[in-house]
N, C-alpha and C positions, 0 to 999 in steps of 0.2 A: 605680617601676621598670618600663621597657618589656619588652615581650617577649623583646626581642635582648638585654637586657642579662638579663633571668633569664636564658637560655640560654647566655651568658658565665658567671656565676655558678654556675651548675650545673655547667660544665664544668670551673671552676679548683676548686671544693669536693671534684670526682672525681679530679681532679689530684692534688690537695693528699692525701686520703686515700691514693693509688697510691706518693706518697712518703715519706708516714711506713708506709707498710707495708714498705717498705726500708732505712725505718730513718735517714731526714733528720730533720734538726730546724728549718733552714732555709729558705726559697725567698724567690727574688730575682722581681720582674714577667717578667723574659724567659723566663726558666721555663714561668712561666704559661701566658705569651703565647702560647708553641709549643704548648702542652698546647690550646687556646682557636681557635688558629688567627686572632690579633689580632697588632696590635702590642702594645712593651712602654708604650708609653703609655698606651694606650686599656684593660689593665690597672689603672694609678695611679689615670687619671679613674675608672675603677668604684669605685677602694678610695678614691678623696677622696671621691665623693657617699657611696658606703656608712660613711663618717666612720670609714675603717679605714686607719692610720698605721702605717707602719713604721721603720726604720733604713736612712739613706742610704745607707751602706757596709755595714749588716749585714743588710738585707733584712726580712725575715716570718717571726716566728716560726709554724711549719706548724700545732700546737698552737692556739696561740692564732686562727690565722686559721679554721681547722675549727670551732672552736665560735663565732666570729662568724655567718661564713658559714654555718651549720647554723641558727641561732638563727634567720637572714633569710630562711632558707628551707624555714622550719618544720621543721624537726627534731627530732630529742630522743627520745617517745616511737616505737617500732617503726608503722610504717605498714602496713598489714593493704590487701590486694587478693585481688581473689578472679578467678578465669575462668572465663567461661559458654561453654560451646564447648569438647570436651575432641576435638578432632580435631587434626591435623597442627602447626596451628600452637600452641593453645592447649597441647600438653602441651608442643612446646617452650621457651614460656613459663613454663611452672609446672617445669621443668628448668634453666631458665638462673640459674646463680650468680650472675651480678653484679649481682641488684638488692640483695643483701644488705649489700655495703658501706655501700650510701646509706641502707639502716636502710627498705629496705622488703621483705615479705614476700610472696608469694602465699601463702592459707592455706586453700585452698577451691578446687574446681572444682567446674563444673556440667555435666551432659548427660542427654538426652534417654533415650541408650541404656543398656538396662540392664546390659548387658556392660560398656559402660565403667565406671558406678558401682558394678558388682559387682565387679571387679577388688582387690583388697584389696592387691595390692604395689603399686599408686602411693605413690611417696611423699610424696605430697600427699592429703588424702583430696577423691574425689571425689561428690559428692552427686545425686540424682534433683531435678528443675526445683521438686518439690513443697516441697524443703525449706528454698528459699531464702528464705523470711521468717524463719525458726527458725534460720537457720543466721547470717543475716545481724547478726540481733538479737542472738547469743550474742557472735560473733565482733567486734562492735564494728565494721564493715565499712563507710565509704561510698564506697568506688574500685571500679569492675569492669572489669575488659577483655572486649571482646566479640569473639568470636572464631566466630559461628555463619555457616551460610549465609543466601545474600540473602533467602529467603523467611522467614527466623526472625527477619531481625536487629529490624524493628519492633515486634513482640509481644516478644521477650526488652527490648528497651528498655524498654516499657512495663512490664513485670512491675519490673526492677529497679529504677527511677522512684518507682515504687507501697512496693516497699520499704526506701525511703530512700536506695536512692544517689544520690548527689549528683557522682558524678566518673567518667566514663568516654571509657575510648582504644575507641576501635571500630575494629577488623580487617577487617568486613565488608561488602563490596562495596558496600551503601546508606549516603548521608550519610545520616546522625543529626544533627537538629538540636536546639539545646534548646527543651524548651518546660516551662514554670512547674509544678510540681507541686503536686496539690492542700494541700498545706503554704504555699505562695508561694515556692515556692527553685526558682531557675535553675540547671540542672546545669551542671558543665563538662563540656564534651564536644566529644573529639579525634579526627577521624577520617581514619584511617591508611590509604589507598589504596594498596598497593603496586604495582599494577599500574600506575598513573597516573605514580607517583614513577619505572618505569622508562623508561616512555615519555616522562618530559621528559628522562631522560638521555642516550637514544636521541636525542632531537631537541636536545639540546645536540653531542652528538657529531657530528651530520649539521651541524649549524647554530651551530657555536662563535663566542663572544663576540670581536667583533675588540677 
């Protein structure tokens, strides 16, 4: 499965979940497709390679398509992430509901300042940089979001490398690339420029697609 086609996938499984939370039993490809931003075809061809069959006048059972689709993209057990960086953006991450549908958690933060990890009404608990092998190990943890400034983001990479993560979105201004950790495991690792992402949309808008 390519890229665009997880990202398909991903999209109909969030679908799919937003309409049995309403209480469907049903969905048809066009459904989807709007939910996907595809056609209704290029929905079927996903579900004939993913070897997922439905009823020509009765559609996709939603039930049954959520646990295919979940199964294909790893799901099942709850997903544990944590965030290093508890500033602006990083608490509104460890605040946003919606990763919970998809069965993942933030369960952890990390920061530098004692103020933040003294704080005791987060409702996420926040931990001091010291603790993150102990905290990591406990919590079963290999996803982090990195969420620090430019001059942190190489050294907190490294720290979390060092302690087994294997999967990281990075927030901060430095590309993160992978590199093999002394184990032999190559991270995944995503890195989220937002300031870049609005400057092509700025330059799509001055320079739209004829």
């Amino acid at each position: 499965m390519n890229n665009d086609m997880l990202i398909r996938v991903t999209r109909y499984y969030r679908a799919l979940n937003r309409l049995r939370s309403i209480g469907l039993e049903k969905v048809f490809a066009h459904n989807l497709a709007d939910a996907a931003g595809v056609s209704a075809a290029v929905v079927r061809k996903d579900f004939s390679q993913l070897e997922i069959h439905g009823q020509k006048r009765g559609g996709y059972e939603i039930t049954d398509l959520i646990d295919k689709l979940g199964t294909i993209l790893g799901k099942g057990d709850e997903q544990h992430v944590i965030v290093v960086g508890c500033g602006r953006i990083g608490k509104a991450l460890m605040h946003y509901a919606g990763f919970e549908p998809d069965g993942i958690k933030i369960v952890a933060g990390f920061d530098n300042d004692p103020i933040v990890y003294s704080d005791a009404s987060q409702p996420i608990p926040v931990y001091p940089m010291s603790r993150l092998d102990e905290v990591i190990g406990a919590l079963k943890v290999n996803v982090a979001i990195i969420t620090v400034p430019e001059n942190s983001a190489t050294d907190i990479y490294a720290q979390l490398l060092a302690s087994g993560i294997t999967g990281i979105m990075n927030f901060s201004p430095v590309t993160l690339k992978p590199q093999r950790t002394k184990d032999g495991v190559i991270p995944v690792v995503h890195n989220i420029n937002i300031g870049l992402e609005l400057e092509q949309i700025f330059y799509e808008l001055k320079f739209p697609k004829s």
